[in-house]
N, C-alpha and C positions, 0 to 999 in steps of 0.2 A: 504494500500500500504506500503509494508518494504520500512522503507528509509535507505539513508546509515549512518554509523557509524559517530556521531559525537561524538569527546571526550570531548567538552565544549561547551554546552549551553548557550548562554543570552536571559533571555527576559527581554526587556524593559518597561519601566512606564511611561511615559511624567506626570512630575508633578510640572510644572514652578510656578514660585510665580511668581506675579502679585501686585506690586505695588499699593494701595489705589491711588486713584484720587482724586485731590481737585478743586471744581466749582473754579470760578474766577468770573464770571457776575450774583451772587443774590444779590437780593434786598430786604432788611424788610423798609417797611414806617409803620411809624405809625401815627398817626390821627381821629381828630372828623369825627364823625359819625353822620347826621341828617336825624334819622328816618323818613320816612313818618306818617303821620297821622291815614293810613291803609294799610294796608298788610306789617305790622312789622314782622311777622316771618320768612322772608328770611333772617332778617339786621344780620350781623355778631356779636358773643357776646363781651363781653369786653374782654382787658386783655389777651384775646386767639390768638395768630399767627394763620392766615388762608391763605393757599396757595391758586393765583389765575393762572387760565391758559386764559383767557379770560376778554377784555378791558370792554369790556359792563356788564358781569358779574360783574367783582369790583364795577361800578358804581350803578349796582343792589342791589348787597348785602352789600354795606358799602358806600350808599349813602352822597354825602357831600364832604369835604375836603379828605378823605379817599381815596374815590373813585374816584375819579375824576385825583388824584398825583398817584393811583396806574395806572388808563388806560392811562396818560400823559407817565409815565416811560413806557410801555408796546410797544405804538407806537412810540418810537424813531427806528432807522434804521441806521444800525443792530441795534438790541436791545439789552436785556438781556438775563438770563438764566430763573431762578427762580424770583418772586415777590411774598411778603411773606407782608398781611396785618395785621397792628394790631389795633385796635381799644383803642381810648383812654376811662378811664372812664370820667364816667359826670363832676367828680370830678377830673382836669389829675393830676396824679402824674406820673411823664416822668421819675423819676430814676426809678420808680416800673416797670411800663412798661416797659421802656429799659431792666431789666433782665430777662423778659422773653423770651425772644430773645435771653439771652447770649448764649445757645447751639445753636442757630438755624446755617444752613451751610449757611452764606451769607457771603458778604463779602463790600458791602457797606448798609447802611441806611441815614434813612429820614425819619425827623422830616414835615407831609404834611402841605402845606401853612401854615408856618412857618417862617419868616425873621427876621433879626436881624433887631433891634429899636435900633434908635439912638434919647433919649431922650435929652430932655430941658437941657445946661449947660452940655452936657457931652453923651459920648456913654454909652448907658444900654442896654448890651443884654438879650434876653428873656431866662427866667429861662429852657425853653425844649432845646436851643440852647446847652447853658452850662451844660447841662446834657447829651447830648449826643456827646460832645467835651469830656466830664470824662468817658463815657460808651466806646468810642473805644479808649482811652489809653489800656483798658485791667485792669488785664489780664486774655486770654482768654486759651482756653486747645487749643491740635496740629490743626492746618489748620481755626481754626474758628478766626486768624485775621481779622481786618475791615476795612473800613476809613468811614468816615460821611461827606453830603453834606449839605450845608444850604446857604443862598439865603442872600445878604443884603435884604434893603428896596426896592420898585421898584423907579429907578434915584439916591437913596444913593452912594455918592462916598467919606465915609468918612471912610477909612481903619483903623483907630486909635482906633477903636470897635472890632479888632482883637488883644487883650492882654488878659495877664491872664492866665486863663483855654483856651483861645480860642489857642491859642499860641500853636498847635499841627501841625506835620506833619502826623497824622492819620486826619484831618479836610479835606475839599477843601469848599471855597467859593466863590462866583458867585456874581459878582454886575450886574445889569439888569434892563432894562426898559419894564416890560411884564405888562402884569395883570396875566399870567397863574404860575405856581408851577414851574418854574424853576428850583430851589432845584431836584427835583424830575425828570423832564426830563432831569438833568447832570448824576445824579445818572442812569437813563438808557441807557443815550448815554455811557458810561464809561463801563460801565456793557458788553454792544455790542463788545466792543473791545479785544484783548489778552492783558493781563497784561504789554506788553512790547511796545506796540506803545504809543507814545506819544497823550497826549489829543488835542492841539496845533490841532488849525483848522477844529476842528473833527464836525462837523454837527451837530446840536440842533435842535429838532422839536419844537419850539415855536415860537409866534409873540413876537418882542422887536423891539424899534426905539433904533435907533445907536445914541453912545455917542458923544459928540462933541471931537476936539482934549484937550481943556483946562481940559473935565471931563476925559478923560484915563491919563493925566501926573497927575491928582492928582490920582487918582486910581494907575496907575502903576510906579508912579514915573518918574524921567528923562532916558535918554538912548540917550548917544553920538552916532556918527557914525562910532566910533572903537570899542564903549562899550559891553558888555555882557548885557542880556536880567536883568532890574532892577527887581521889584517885587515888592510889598508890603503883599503878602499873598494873595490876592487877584485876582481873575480871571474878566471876562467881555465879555459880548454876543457883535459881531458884525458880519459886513455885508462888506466883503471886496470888492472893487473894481474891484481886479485883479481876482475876480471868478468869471466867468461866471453866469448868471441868478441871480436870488432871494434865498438866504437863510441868515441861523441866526449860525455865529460859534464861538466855543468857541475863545478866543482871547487869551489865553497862558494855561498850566498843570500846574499851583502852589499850592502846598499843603497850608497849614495854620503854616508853619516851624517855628521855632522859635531858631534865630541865626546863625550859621555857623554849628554846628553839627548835626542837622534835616537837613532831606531830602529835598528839594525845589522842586522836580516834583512829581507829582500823579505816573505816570511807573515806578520809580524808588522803592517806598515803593511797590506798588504791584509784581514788578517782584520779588523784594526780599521775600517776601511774600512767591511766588510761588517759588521760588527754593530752599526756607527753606523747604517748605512742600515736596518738590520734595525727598530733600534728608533725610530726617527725615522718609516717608513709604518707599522709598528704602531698609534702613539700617536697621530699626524695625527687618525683618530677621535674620540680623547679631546679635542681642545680644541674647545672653546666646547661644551662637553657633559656631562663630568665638574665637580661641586660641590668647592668646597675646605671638604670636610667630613670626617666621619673615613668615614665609606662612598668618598665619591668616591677620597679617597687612597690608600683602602688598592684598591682598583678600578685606582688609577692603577700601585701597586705590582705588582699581579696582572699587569698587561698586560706590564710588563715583565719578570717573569719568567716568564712563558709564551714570549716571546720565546728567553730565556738557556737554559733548563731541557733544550729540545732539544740545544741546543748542547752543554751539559754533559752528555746522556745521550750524544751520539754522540760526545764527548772531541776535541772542536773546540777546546771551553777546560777548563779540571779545575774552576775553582769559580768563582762570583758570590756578592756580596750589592748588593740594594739596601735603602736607607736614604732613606726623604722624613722629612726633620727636625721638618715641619710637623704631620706625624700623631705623631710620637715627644710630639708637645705635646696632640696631641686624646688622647693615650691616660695622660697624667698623671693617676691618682686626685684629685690637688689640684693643678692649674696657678697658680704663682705669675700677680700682677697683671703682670710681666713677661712671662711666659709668654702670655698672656691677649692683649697688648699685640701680640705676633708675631703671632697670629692672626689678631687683626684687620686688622694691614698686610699680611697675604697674600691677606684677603680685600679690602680695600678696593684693592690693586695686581692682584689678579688673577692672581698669581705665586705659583709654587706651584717649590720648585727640589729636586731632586732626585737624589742621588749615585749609582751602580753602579761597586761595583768589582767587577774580572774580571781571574781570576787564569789565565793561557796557560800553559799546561806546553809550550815548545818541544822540535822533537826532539832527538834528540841527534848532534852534530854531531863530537864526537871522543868515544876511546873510548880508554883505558888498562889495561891486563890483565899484573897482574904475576905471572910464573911462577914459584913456586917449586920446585924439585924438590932431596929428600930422598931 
């Protein structure tokens, strides 16, 4: 069929970038392993990370402490994403093991029934503890940040076993009264959730008997009735009153912080986590691509807040700005020879730096209501 005369053709390509995605809920535990007597060749090998899709299978093939904290973490509700088993050798060496793990995509682990010891005349934590308190400091390559969970004694409420190495806001830990892997069902409840909800009250599938009030004020400290939520690094399983039925929750989101400049909630380091990695595969596009010009920059600005914007529509975080300094100079009616001088060292370095701040409205975590009646 003649068609009619066109004097300019387009044809088009659809060829969108697409952003890398980064999990938020795996899990690596690691732990002994007690073979059976017979039919050892399913049991998982040493030292080797082995992905589980299935509760009964872990307990299958990495019978023991292993298995048992991988099916614990597995059945919590919601759960996780990934659980990634590692077996310890006969012999454990926990910083060896911890780095095999260092690629892995997780983003929390666990040390399996594992608690911190509070010895004779003083707290002594266990050597696996303080190895995997050094193993998520880092550092690690893009998106495979962590944090680590571990369990006091079952009834320990002595928080002063949290110094040291332990003195991380990559940490959370959990005082509790179980017999079960605790450690290990926080790690999956945490896992279940978006990076940005608070832990505070969140569901734990385990049995524990509730603290008395004398054991949470030494555990959490004091807390006036105008006061802000106290803390000791420390978290603790209970059973509120004001919730309907029978279950076990967590009792605050406190990382293992250490001072005023760490982080004090578990959402807090993870969301940041995540909107690090959010913007870091966004941008990867942009280099060796974008001009340090006033187009390229403000192209550079846009990418980034196309990123944020969601975020802030879905109140992940309440507000952002970003700010690249270098275009604040292209967009000068009259750039001093100063000004002019910055340019050129950004273009002749190749370096282009640029600020985002983001401002997190967290929830709320205590709540004050004064009644007056007249």
């Amino acid at each position: 069929m003649t068609t009619p005369v066109r004097y300019i053709r387009v044809k088009s390509t659809v060829n969108l970038f697409s952003p890398a995605n980064r999990p938020t809920g795996n899990i690596a535990i690691i732990g002994a392993v007690t073979p059976p007597t017979t039919g050892t060749g399913t049991v998982i090998p040493e030292n080797e990370p082995t992905l589980f899709s299935d509760p009964d299978d872990a307990e299958k093939r990495a019978p023991g402490a292993l298995g048992k904290a991988v099916a614990l973490a597995m059945r919590q509700e919601p759960g996780p994403g990934l659980v990634f088993g590692v077996r310890l050798a006969t012999t454990p060496d926990y910083t060896d093991t911890l780095s095999k793990i260092a690629t892995l995509p997780v983003q929390l682990v666990v040390i399996a029934n594992t608690p911190l010891e509070a010895g004779t005349g003083g707290a002594t934590p266990t050597a696996g503890i303080v190895a995997l308190a050094n193993h998520v400091k880092g550092p690690f390559g893009d998106g495979l940040e962590r944090m680590g969970v571990a369990m006091l004694g079952k009834g320990d409420t002595d928080t002063s076993i949290i110094s040291g190495a332990l003195n991380t806001d990559r940490m959370v830990y959990v005082a509790h009264k179980s017999d079960e892997d605790v450690a290990a069902a926080v790690a999956g409840t945490i896992g279940g959730y978006d990076p940005h909800i608070s832990l505070l009250l969140k569901k734990v599938g385990v049995s524990s008997a509730p603290f008395t009030a004398q054991e949470l004020f030494t555990i959490n400290g004091s807390e006036g009735d105008s006061a802000p939520p106290g803390g000791q690094n420390v978290n603790w399983l209970v059973n509120p009153a004001l919730i309907p039925g029978e279950g076990v929750y967590l009792g605050e989101g406190y990382t293992g912080a250490s001072g005023t400049t760490d982080k004090k909630y578990i959402d807090i380091v993870r969301t940041l986590d995540d909107i690090t990695y959010r913007l870091k595969a966004s941008l990867i596009a942009s280099i060796g691509e974008l001009r340090i010009s006033r187009t390229g920059l403000r192209a550079l600005a846009g990418e980034m807040e196309a990123v944020l914007e969601p975020l802030r529509r879905s109140e992940v975080i309440d507000d952002y700005l970003v700010v690249v300094p270098v275009l604040a100079l292209f967009d000068k009616p009259q750039p001093t020879p100063e000004d002019l001088e910055l340019i050129a060292k950004a273009r002749r370095e190749r370096f282009a730096e640029a600020m985002v701040r983001i401002t997190y409205a967290g929830a709320i975590h205590r709540l004050t209501i004064n009644l007056t009646f007249e």
